[in-house]
N, C-alpha and C positions, 0 to 999 in steps of 0.2 A: 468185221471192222470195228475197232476199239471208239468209244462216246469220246473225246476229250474237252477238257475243260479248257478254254482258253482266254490265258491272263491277260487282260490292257488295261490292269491298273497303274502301271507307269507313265499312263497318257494325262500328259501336265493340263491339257484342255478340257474346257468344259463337255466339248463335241471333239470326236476325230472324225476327217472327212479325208479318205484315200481314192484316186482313180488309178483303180488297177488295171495292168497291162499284163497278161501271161499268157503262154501258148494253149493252156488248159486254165480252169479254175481248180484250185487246189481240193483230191478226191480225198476231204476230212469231213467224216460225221462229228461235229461239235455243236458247245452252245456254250453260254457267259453270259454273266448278270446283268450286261449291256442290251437296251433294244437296238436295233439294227432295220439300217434303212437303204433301200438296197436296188439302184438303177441298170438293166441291163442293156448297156450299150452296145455290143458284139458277143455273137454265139448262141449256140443252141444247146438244148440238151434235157437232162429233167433233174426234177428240182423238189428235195425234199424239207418239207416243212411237220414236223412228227412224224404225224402216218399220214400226212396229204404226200401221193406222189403225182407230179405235175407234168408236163410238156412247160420248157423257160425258152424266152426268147429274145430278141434284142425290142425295150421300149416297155421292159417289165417294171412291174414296180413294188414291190413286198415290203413290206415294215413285221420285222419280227420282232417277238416280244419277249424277255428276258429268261432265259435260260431254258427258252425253247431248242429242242437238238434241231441240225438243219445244215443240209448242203447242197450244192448247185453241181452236181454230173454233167460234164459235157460228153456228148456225141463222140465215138469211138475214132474217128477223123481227127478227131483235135487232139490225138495220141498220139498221131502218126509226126512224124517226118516231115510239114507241110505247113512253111512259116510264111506263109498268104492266111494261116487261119489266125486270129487272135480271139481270146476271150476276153473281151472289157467290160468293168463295171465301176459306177460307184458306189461307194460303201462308206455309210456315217453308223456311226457307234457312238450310244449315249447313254447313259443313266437317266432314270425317271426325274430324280431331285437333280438334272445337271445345273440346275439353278438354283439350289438349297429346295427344302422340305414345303418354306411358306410359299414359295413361288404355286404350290400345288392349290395350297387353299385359297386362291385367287378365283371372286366369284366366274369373271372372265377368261379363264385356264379350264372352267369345265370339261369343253368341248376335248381336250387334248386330254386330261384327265381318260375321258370314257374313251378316247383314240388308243390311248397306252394299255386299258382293261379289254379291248377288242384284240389287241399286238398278242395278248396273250398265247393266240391262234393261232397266229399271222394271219399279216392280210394282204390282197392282194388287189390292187387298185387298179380299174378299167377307167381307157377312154380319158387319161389325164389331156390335158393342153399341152403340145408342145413347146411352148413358150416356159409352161411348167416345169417340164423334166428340164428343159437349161439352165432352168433357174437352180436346179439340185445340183448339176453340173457344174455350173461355173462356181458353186460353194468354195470346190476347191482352190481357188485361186483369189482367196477373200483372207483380209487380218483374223484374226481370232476375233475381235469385237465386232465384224460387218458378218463373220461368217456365224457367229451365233444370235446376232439380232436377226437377220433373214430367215434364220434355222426356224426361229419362233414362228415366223409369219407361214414356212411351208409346211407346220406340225398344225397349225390351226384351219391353212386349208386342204389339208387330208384329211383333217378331222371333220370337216362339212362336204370332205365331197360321197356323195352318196351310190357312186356305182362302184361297187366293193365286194370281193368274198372272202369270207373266214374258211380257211385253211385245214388245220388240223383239227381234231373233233376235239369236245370240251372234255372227253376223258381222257383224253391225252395232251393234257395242260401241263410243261414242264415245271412249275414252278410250286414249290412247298410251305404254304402260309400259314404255318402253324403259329398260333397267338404266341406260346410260349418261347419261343425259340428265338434269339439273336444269331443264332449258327443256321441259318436254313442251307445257307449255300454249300456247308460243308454236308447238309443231309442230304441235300440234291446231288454234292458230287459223289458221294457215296454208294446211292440208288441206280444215277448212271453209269459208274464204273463199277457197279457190281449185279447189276439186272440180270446178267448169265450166269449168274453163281446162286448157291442156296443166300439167300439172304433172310438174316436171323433177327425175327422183331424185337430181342432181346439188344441185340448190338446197335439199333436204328434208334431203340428209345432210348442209350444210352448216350449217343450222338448229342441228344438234345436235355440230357439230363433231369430226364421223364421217368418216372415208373412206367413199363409196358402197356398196364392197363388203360390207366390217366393216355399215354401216348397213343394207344391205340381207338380210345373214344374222342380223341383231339382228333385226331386223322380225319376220322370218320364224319364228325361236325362241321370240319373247314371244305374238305372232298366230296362228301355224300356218297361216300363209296368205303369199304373196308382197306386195308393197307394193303392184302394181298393183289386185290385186285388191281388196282394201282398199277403195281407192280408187272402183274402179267398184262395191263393194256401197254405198258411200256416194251417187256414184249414182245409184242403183239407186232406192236409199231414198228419195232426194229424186224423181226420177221417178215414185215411184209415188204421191206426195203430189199432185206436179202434173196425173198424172192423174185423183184422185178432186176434186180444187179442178175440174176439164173444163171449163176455160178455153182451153188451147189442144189443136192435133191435136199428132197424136205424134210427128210430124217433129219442128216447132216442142219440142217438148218434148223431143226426144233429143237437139236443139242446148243448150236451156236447161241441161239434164243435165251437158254436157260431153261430151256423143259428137259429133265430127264427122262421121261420116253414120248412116243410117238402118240401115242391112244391119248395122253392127258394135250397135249401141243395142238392135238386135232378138235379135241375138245372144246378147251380153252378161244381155237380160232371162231371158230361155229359160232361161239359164243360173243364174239366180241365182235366181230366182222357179219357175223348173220349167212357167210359161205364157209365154204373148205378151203384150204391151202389150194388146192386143185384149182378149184373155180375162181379165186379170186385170180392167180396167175393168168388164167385164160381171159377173163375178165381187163388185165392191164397188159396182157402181150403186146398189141399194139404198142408200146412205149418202147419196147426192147427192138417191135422190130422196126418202130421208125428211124430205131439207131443207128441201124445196121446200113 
């Protein structure tokens, strides 16, 4: 399945807040410059956040963080034929600065600050109030100016509340902060729409209109990791999505990856996962077969 990038920059508001109603949640691996904050009010299924693959459920709460890849699989039921099922959720989409730039260096904006450097993960937020989640809810049906003053008050207290888990591991951070670069997004959509191909650090540093080398010790400074690697945790990530989908074998699936053979795929896994393709599959089958 193809990464897509997807566009809401046409969105005249400072926040878009959608309550979605579909018989399924749309099966797209995507991510956008936007963080994302994300109430599940009907359905089941699992739920990928990088390489966190989850069990999702109705009274979930995730805040992801900007151009992290990521989607919500419903249960193989809510494919069928069978319009007593609904998938609902809400979904607010915003930019960091959706209040200009200084709104950040607001001594008082901290908290939400280091809330947005956590989102990088996602996160996923335990034991909220329910008085809370309607508060997220009933956003939708507020002005622009009531729905983004309240926006603030519910970014600040997710920012203190403290029963919380970070999602995807820290090496598989979607986002590319290279000092030099005003184009990161077009190097991020490049990386994610080409992680299955040879990807040429000649071509990557010229994205960002870098010498190789200069781009390649930048990488390395901002990441703490070399560029390939990078690369194959992304990978990784996606492999191990295509594993628990157990659609194809693992060959097939270390081509789909971007590894040209089997020996380096298996490798590479070991490596980054600390099991086999094998083991971890066995490791998350439960997920496939609670689907079933």
């Amino acid at each position: 399945m193809k990464l897509h990038l997807l566009d809401r920059s046409h969105t005249a508001s400072a926040i878009s807040v959608r309550k979605n109603s579909y018989a399924n949640f749309l099966k797209i691996w995507h991510y956008h410059p936007e963080l994302e904050l994300v109430v599940v009010l009907k359905s089941k299924g699992t739920r990928f956040i990088g390489d966190s693959i989850k069990k999702f459920q109705p009274k979930d709460v995730v805040l992801i963080g900007k151009n992290l890849p990521h989607m919500w699989l419903n249960d193989p039921k809510y494919f069928q034929e069978d319009k007593n099922l609904r998938a609902e959720a809400v979904a607010i989409h915003f930019r960091e600065d959706f209040l200009g730039s200084t709104f950040l260096q607001l001594p008082e904006i901290k908290p939400i600050v280091a809330l947005f450097k956590k989102a990088e993960q996602g996160i996923q937020f335990r034991n909220l109030p329910e008085a809370f989640l309607q508060a997220i809810v009933k956003l939708n049906d507020e002005t622009d100016f009531n729905k983004t003053h309240q926006f603030i008050g519910i970014l600040h207290q997710l920012a203190l509340h403290d029963d919380f888990k970070l999602l995807a591991s820290s090496g598989y951070v979607a986002s590319l902060r290279l000092e030099e670069s005003d184009l990161s997004n077009k190097v991020i959509a490049f990386i994610f729409n080409n992680f299955n191909k040879d990807i040429d650090l000649n071509t990557v540093a010229d994205i960002v209109k870098m010498n190789p080398s200069a781009f390649s010790r930048s990488f390395k400074r901002v990441h703490r990791k070399t560029f390939s690697k990078y690369v194959n945790e992304i990978r990784i990530g996606y492999a191990c999505k295509l594993l628990i989908e157990n659609e194809l074998n693992v060959a097939a699936i270390a081509y789909e990856s971007g590894f040209n053979n089997l020996s380096n795929f298996n490798r590479q896994f070991k490596m980054i996962k600390s099991m086999s393709p094998s083991a971890y599959l066995k490791k998350h089958s439960k997920y496939t077969k609670e689907s079933i």
